[in-house]
C-alpha positions as CSV (number, residue, x, y, z in Angstrom):
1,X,34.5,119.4,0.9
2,X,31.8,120.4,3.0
3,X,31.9,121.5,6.4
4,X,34.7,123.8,5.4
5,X,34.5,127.2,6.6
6,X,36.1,126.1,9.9
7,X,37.6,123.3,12.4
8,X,38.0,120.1,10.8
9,X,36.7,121.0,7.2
10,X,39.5,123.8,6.8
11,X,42.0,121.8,8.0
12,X,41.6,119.4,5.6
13,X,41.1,121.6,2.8
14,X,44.5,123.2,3.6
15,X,46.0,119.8,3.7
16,X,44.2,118.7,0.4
17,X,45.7,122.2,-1.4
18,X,49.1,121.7,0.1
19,X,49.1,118.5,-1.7
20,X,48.4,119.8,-4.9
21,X,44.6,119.3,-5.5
22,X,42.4,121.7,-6.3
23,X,39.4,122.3,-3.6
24,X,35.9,123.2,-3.7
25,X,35.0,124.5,-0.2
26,X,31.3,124.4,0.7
27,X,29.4,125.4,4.2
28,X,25.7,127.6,4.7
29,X,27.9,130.5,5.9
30,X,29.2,133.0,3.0
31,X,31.9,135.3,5.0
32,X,34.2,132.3,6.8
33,X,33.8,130.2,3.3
34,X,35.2,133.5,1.8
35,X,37.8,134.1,4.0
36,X,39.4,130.1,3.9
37,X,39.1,130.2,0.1
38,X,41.1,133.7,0.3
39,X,43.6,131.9,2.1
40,X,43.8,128.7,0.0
41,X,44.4,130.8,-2.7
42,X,47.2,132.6,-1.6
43,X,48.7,129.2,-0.9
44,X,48.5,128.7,-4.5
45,X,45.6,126.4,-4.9
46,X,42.6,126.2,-7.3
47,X,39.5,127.1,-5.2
48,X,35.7,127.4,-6.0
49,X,33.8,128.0,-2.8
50,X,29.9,127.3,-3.1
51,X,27.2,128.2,-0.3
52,X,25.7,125.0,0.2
53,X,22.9,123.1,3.2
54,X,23.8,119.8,3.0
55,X,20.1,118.6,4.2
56,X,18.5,119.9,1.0
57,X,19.7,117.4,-1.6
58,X,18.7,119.3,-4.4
59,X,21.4,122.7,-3.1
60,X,24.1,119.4,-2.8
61,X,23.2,118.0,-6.5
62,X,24.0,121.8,-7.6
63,X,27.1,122.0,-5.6
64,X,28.5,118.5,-7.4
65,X,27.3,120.1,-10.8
66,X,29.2,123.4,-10.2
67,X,32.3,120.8,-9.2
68,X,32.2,118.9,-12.8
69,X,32.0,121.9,-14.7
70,X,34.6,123.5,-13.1
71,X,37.2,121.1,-12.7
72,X,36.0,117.9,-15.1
73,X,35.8,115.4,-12.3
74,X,36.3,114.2,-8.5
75,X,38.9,112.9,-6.9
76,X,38.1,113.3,-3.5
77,X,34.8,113.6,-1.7
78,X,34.7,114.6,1.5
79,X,31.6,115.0,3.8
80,X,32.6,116.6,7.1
81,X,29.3,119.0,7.4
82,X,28.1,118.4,10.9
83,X,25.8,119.9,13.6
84,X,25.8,119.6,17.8
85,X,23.4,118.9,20.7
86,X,24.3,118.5,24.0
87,X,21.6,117.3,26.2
88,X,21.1,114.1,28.7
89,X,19.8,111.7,26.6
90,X,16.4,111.0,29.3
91,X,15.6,114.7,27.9
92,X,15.8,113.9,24.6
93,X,12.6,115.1,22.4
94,X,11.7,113.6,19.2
95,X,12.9,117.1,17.1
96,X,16.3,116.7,18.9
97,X,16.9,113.7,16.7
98,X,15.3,115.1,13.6
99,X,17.8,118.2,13.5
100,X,20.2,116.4,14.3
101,X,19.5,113.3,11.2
102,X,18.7,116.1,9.2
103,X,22.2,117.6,8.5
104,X,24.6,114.9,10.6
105,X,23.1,111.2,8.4
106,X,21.0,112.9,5.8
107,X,23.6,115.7,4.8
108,X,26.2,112.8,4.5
109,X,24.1,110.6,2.1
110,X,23.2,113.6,0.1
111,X,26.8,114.3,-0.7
112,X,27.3,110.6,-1.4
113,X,24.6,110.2,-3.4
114,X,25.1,113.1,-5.5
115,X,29.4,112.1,-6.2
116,X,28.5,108.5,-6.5
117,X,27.6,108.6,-9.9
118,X,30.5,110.9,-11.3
119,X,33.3,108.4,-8.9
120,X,31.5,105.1,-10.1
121,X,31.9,106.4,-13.6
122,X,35.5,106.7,-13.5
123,X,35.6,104.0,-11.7
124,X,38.2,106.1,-9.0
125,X,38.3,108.6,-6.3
126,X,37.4,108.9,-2.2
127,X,34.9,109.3,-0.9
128,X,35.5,110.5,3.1
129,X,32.8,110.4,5.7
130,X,32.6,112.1,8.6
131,X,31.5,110.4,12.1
132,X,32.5,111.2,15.5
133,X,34.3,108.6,17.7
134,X,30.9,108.7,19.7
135,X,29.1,106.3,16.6
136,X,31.9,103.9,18.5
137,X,31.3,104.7,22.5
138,X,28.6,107.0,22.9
139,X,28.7,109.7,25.5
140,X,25.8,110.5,28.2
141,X,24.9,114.0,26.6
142,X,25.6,113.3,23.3
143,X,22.5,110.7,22.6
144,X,21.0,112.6,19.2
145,X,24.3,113.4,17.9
146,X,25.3,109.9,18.3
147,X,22.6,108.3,17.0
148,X,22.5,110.2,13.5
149,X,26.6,109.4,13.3
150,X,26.2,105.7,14.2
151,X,23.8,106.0,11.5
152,X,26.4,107.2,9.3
153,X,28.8,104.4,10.6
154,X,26.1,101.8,9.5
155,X,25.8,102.9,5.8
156,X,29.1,103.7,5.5
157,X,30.7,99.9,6.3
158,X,27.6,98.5,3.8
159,X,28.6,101.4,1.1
160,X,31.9,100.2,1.5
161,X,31.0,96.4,0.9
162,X,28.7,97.2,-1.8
163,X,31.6,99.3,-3.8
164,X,33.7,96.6,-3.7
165,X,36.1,96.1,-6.9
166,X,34.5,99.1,-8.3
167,X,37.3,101.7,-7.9
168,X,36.0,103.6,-4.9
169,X,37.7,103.8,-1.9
170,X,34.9,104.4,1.0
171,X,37.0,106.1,4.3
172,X,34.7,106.4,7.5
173,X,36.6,108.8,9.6
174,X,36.0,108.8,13.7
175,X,37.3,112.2,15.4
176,X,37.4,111.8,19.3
177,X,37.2,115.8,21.2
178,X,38.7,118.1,18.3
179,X,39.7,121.9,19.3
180,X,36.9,123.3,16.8
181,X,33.6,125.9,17.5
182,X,31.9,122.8,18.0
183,X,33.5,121.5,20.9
184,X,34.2,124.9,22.3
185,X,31.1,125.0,24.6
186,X,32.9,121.9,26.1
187,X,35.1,121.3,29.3
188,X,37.1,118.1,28.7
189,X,39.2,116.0,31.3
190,X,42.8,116.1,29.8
191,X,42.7,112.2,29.2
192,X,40.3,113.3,26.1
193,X,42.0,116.8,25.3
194,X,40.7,118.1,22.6
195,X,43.3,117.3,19.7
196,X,44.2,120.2,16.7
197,X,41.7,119.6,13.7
198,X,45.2,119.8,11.5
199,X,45.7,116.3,13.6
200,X,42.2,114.9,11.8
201,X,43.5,116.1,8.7
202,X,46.7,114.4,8.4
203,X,45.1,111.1,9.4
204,X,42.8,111.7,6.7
205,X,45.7,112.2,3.9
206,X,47.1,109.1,5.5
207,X,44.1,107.2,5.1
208,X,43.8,108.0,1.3
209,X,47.1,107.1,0.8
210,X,46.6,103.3,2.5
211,X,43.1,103.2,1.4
212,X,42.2,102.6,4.9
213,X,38.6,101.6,5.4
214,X,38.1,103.0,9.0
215,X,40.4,105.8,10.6
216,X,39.9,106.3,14.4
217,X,41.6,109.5,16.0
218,X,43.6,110.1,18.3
219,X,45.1,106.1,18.8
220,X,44.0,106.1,22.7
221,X,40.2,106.3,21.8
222,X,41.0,102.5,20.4
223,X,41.3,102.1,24.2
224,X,37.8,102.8,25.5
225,X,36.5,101.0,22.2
226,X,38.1,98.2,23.2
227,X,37.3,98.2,26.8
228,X,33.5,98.7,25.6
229,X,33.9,95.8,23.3
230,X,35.5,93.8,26.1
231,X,32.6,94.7,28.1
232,X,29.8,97.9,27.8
233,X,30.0,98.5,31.9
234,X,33.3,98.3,31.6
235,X,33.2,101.2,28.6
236,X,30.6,103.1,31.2
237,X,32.9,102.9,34.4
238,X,36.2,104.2,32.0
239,X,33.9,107.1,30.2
240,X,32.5,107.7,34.6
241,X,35.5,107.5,36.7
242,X,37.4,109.8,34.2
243,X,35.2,112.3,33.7
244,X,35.7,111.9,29.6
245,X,31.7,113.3,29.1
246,X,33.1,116.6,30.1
247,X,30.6,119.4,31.2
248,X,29.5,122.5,29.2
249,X,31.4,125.4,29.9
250,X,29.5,128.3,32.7
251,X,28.2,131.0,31.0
């Protein structure tokens, strides 16, 4: 799990211990990894919590190593490490994509790549990727971000084909506005309140239980996905007219 010193990576690190699986917790930041594996533990759960940056693929090979020796194998793999910018997308400069590729697309392959060969060997096990509901309709100030998710997006649906009948199950998760420090600096309309990362997590659990391919959350997002699918200026008018961009909080 990485990503999992707060927001959406905690959550579903609680929800994976509740359920009886042991958790490896990984995220750049020592103290908050500390304190979530403090409290996994006193829920009872086997925990190994690793210091990890996903956008060096050789810390990420390391972190799946540490995994295997620890507990044998993987069951579920779960990349939910993730960066912000929020910036017009006409002001977008070439280094505002790189940062955000760097950790958003190339931190999720790394992960992937590194597990691939333990969950292709057993031929079982998850692998969960995390995009934003913005790889579906993409929001004014939210151009790099976007881009390095829909890249995600992409590779994840031909990951997904190409795995096919080998025993791993491929889940590309899209979070609309979640209550976590990244979306704090945000002001949201209430028709895109920002939902409980707890929420994310349960539709995840879900998902692995179905096998579901895609999970898109909260329901009404389907809405504006379907209106942009129906037609993009129709997509642009709905994300206008309600004011769903938001606007970063005064300081």
């Amino acid at each position: 799990m990485t990503g999992a010193s707060s927001g959406i990576g905690r959550a579903i690190a609680v929800a994976l211990a509740d359920a009886g699986h042991a958790v490896v917790l990984a995220a750049r930041g020592r103290d908050r990894l500390d304190a979530v594996a403090a409290e996994l533990r006193a829920r009872g759960a086997s925990v190994l919590a690793e210091t990890c940056d996903v956008a060096d693929p050789a810390a990420v090979e390391r972190l799946v190593a540490s995994t295997v020796a620890q507990f044998g194998r993987l069951d579920v793999v779960v990349a939910n490490a993730g960066v912000y910018l929020r910036r017009p997308a006409h002001e977008l400069q070439r280094e505002d994509f790189a940062a955000m590729l760097a950790t958003n697309f190339w931190g999720t392959v790394h992960v992937a790549q590194a597990a691939l060969p333990h969950l292709l060997a057993a031929a079982s096990g998850h692998l969960v990727l995390m995009t934003s509901f913005d790889a579906k309709k993409t929001l004014p100030h939210d151009g790099a971000y976007a881009a390095a998710k829909a890249a995600v997006a992409a590779w994840a649906a031909a990951l997904r084909q190409s795995l096919r009948g080998r025993g791993v199950h491929v889940c590309t998760v899209f979070p609309g506005r979640v209550d976590t420090p990244m979306c704090d600096p945000i002001e949201v309309p209430a028709i895109s309140a920002k939902i409980p990362p707890e929420r994310v997590a349960r539709a995840v659990l879900r998902a692995l239980r179905r096998r579901q391919a895609e999970v898109i959350v909260p329901w009404h997002c389907r809405l504006l996905a379907w209106a942009d699918t129906l037609s993009p200026r129709l997509g642009d008018w709905f994300v206008r007219v309600l004011g769903i961009d938001g606007r970063s909080r005064a300081r």
